[in-house]
Wavefront OBJ file of the C-alpha trace (Angstrom):
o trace
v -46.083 185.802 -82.180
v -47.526 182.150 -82.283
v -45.964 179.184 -83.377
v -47.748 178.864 -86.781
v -46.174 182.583 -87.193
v -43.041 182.033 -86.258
v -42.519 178.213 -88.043
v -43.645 180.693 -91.337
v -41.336 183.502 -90.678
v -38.589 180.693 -90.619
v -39.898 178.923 -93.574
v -40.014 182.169 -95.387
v -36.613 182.604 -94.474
v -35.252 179.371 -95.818
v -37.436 179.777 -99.166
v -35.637 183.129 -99.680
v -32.307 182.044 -98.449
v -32.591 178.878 -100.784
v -33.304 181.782 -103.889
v -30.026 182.451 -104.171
v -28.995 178.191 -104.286
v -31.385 177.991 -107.266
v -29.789 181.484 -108.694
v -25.934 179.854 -108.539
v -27.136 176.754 -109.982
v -28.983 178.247 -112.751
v -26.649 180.279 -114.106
v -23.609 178.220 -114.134
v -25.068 176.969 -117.282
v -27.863 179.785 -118.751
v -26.803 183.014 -119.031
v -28.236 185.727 -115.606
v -31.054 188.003 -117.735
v -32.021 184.846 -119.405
v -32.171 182.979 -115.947
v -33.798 186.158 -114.378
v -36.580 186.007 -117.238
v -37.834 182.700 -116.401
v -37.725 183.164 -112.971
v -40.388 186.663 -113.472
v -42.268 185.032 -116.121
v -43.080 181.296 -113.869
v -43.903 183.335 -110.651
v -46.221 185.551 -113.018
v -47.957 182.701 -114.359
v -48.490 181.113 -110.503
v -49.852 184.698 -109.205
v -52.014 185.207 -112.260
v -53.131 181.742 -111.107
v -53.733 182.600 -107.742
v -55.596 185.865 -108.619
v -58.131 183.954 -111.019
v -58.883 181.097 -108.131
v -59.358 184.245 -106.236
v -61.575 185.897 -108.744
v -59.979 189.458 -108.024
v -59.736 192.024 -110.698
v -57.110 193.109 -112.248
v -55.508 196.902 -111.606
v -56.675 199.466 -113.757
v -55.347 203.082 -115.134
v -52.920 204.014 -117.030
v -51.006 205.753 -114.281
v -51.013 202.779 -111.873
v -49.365 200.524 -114.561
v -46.680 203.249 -115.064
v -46.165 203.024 -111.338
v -46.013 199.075 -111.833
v -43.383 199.277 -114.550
v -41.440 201.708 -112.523
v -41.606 198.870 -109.662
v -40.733 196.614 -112.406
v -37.630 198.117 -113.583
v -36.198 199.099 -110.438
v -37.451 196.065 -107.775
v -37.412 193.433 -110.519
v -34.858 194.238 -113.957
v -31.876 195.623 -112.209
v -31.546 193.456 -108.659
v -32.917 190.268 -110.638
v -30.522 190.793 -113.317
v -28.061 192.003 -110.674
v -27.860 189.124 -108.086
v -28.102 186.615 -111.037
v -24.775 188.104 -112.944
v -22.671 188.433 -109.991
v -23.877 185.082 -108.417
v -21.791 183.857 -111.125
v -18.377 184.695 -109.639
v -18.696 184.951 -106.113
v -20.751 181.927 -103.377
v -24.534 181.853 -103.034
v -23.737 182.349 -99.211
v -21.951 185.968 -99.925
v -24.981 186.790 -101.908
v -27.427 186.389 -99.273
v -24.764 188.200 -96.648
v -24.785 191.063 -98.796
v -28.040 191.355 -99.627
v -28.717 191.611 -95.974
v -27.856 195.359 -96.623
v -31.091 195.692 -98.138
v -32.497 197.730 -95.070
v -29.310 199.929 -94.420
v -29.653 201.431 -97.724
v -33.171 202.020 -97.175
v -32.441 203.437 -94.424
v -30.282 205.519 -95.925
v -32.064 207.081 -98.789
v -35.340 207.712 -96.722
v -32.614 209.603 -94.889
v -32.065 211.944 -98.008
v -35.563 212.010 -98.617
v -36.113 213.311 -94.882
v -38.948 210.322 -94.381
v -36.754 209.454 -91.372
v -34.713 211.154 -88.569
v -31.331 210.940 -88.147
v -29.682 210.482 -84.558
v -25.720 209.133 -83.577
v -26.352 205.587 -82.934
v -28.387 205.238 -86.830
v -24.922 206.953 -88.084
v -23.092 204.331 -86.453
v -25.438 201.654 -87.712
v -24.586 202.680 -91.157
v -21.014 202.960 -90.557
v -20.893 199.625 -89.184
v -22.767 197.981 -91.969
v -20.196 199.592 -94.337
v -17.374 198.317 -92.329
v -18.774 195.395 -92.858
v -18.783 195.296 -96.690
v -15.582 196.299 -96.484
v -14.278 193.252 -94.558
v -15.997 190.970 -97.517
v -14.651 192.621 -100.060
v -11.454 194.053 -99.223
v -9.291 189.960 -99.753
v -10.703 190.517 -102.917
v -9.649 193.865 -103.531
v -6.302 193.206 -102.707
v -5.323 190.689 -105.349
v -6.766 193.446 -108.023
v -10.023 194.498 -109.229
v -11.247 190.991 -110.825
v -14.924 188.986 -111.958
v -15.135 188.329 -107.961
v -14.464 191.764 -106.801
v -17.541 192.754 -109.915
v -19.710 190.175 -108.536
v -19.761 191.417 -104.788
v -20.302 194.807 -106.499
v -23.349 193.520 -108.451
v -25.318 192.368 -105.531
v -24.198 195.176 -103.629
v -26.357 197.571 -106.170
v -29.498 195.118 -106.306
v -29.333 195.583 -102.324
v -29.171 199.809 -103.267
v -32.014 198.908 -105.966
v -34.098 196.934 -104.201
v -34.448 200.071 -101.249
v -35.250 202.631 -103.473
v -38.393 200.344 -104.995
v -39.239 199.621 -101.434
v -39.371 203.493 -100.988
v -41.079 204.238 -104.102
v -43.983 201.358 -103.006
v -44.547 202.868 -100.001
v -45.064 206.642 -101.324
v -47.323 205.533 -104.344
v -48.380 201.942 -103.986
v -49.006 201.401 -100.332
v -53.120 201.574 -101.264
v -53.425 198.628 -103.085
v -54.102 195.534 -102.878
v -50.358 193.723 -101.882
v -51.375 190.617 -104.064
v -52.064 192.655 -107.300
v -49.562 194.906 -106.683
v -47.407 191.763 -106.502
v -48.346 190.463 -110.193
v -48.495 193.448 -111.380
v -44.557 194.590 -110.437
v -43.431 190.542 -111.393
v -45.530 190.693 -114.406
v -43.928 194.552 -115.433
v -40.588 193.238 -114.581
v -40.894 190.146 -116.811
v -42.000 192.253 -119.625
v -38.775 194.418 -119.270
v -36.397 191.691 -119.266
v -37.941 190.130 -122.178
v -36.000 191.701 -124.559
v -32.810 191.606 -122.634
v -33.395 187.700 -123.072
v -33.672 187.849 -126.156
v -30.049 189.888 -126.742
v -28.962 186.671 -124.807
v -29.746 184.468 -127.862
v -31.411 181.922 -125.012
v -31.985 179.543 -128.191
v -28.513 178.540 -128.534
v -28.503 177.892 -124.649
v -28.545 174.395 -122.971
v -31.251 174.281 -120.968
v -30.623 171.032 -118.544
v -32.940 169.463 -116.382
v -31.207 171.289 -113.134
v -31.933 174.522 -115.162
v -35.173 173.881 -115.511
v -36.183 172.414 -111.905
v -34.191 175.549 -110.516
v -36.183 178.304 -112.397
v -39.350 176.114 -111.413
v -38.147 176.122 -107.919
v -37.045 179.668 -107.627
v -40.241 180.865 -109.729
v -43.125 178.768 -107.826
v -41.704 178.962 -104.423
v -38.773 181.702 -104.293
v -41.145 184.265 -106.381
v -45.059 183.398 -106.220
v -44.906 181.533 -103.254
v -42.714 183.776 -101.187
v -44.459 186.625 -101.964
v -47.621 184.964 -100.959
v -46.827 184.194 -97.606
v -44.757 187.206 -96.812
v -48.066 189.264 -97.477
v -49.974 186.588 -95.061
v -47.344 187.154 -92.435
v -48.038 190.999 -92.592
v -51.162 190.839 -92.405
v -50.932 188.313 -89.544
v -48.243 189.560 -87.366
v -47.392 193.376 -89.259
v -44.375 194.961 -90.692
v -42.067 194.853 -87.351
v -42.025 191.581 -86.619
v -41.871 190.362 -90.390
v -38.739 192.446 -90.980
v -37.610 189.381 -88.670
v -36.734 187.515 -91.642
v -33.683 190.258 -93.119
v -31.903 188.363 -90.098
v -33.270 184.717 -91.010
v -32.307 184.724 -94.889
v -28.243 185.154 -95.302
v -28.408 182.350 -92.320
v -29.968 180.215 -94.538
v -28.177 181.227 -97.534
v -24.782 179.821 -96.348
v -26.353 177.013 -94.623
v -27.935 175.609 -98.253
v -24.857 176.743 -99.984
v -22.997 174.055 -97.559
v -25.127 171.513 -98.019
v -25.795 171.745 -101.307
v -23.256 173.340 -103.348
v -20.582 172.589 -100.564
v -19.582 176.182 -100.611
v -16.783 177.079 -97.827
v -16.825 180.702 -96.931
v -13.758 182.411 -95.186
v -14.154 183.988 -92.135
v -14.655 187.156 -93.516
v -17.431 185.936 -94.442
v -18.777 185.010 -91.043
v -17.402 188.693 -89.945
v -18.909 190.570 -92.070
v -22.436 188.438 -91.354
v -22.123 189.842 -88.012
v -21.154 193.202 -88.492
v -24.272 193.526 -90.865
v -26.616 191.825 -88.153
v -25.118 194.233 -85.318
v -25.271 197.604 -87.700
v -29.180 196.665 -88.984
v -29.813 196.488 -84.671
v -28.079 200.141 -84.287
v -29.919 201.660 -87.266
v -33.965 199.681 -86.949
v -33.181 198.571 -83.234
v -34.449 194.939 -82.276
v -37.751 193.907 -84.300
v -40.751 193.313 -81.732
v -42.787 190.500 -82.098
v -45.897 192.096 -80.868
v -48.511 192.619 -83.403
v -48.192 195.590 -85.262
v -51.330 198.508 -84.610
l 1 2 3 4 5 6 7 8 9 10 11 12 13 14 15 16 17 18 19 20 21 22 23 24 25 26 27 28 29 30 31 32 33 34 35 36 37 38 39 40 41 42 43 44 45 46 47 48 49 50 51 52 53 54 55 56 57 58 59 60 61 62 63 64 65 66 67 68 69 70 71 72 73 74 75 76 77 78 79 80 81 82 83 84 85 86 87 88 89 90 91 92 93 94 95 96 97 98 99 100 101 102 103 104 105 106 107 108 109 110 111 112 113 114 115 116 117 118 119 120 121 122 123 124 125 126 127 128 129 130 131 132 133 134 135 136 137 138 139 140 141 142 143 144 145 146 147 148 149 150 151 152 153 154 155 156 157 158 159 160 161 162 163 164 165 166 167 168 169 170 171 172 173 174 175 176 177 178 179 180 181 182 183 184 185 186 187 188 189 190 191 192 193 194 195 196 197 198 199 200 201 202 203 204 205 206 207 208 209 210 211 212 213 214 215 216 217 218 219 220 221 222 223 224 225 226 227 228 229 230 231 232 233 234 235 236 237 238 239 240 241 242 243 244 245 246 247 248 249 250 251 252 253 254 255 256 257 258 259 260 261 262 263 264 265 266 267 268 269 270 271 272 273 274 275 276 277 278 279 280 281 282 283 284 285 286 287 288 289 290 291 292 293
């Protein structure tokens, strides 16, 4: 990996990590699917921009746009809508720690699908990774099932949602073009929240200037802009070494809630982190940084 790879693997990592900053500030005053709306529909905008400096055409067919809004329902609606309701109640930090799971779950359903074998240490990856949950959760759970305890559960099930889209792209969408496929899942999703928003009543919302600069932020550069450069970085340095930044994002997700937001986490917290780290070793093994064939 060279150093202009590696400095963008990091800064992808700190873009993605900082998503769930802008998330926590945005919604302590907008309400999550009206949040999660703007987000879709600025990060559209940007990669419609991008396509037309590009001069690419658009996807066509009637079948590949039901594909899209598939993509856009299940990678966009529910862990948008997910991560931005339960980021209400719980730190920005424990969102991007549980998150992380992202890849055990996928690991897990390609499991049931039989896409990929199953052996004693990946069954001890995935216990391990649930373990780890469990030590985040459980203080909760033990003062009584409350908006916290819901919030953990939230992200918990965009992590679960999130895998199955990533397994549905690969079995029908891994032949097109990444940057249209891009818009055209953002630009799917955006449609479907739409009138979610709207059950929101986002007119009778205040929308304050740290509203506004965090669903600019978190649409330019955690949406269009992320997506951007984590489609340059597979093409540059393939899938292996990209899946890198899994381990980079929650470490930059509590160190921007610190800084920023002055978030303290427990040492659960920090437990749990590591748990998650040692079961996605166990169940992918250690990324390479070699170029992938």
């Amino acid at each position: 990996m060279t150093l202009s790879a590696l400095g963008e693997l990091l800064l992808l990592g700190a873009i993605w990590g900082a998503s769930f900053l802008f998330i926590k500030i945005g919604v302590s005053d907008i309400r999550p699917l009206t949040f999660a709306t703007l987000r879709v529909l600025v990060g559209s905008v940007v990669l419609l921009g991008v396509i037309a400096l590009k001069r690419l055409p658009l996807l066509r067919g009637k079948r590949l746009w039901g594909r899209l809004a598939v993509m856009g329902a299940v990678g966009i609606v529910i862990p948008f809508g997910a991560i931005a309701w339960g980021t209400q109640y719980i730190a920005s930090g424990l969102s991007a720690i549980l998150n992380a799971t992202m890849p055990l779950f996928t690991f897990g359903l390609a499991v049931l699908l039989g896409d990929e074998p199953l052996s004693l240490r990946r069954v001890l990856g995935l216990v391990v990774g649930f373990l780890g949950i469990m030590v985040l959760t459980w203080p909760k759970l033990q003062a009584g099932i409350r908006s916290e305890v819901w919030g953990q559960v939230a992200v918990i099930a965009a992590s679960l949602s999130y895998a199955a889209a990533i397994l549905y792209a690969k079995r029908y969408l891994a032949q097109e073009p990444p940057l249209l496929t891009a818009f055209g899942q953002v630009s799917m999703g955006c449609a479907l929240l739409v009138p979610l928003a709207l059950a929101e009543l986002p007119w009778q919302q205040t929308f304050t200037p740290r509203v506004i600069g965090s669903v600019l932020a978190i649409g330019v550069i955690g949406t269009a802009m992320a997506y951007i450069l984590y489609y340059r970085l597979l093409r540059e340095i393939g899938p292996t070494a990209t899946s890198l930044v899994t381990y980079i994002v929650p470490l930059f997700g509590i160190f921007w809630g610190r800084i920023i937001l002055a978030e303290i986490l427990s040492w659960h917290a920090f437990v749990a982190l590591a748990l998650i780290f040692l079961s996605l070793i166990l169940v992918n093994g250690l990324p390479q940084t070699r170029r992938s064939r």
